[in-house]
N, C-alpha and C positions, 0 to 999 in steps of 0.2 A: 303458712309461709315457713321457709325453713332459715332455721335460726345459723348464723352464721359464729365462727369461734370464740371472738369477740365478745360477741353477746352473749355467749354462757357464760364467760368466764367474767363479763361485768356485774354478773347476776351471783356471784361469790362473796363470802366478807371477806377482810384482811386476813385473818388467821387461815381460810381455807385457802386462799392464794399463795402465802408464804409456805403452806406445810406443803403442796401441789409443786412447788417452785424446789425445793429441798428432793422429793422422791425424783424428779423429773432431771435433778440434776447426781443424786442414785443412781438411776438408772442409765442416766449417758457416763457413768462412772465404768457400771458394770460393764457397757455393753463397749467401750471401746478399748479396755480390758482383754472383752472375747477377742473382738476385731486384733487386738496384739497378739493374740495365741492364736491365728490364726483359725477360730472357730466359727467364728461365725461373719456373714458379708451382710452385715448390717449398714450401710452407707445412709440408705433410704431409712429408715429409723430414727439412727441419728442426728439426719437432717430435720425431717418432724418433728424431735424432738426440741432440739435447739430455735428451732420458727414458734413453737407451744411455749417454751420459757420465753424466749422474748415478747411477746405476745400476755403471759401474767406479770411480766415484769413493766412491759410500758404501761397497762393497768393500775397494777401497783401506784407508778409514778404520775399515770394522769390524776387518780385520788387527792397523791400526797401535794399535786399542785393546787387543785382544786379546792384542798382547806388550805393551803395558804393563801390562798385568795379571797376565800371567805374570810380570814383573819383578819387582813390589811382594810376590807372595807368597814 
């Protein structure tokens, strides 16, 4: 069965999600950078990339709810 985004990136710790989440927003640094200097037509890239962070970030946040909810019980 093939593994869908989600589930790889459930399958990460925190640190590897936060350092992924830093390069990932690097990289839509650079690249919309190029896209100003008219180098490169990365549109589709960018978009990918922005859908990949949001996607380690809701992560991130379903964890960080998940022990708070562990806590209160």
């Amino acid at each position: 069965m093939k593994r869908t985004a989600k589930q790889a990136l459930e399958e990460l710790s925190v640190a590897e999600l936060e350092s992924k989440v830093r390069e990932g927003a690097e990289q839509m640094f650079r690249l919309k950078f190029q896209m100003s200097m008219g180098q490169t037509d990365g549109v589709n890239k960018l978009r990918s990339l922005r859908k990949e962070k949001a996607r380690m970030l809701t992560v991130l946040r379903e964890r960080e709810l998940a022990a708070q909810s562990q806590g209160k019980k």
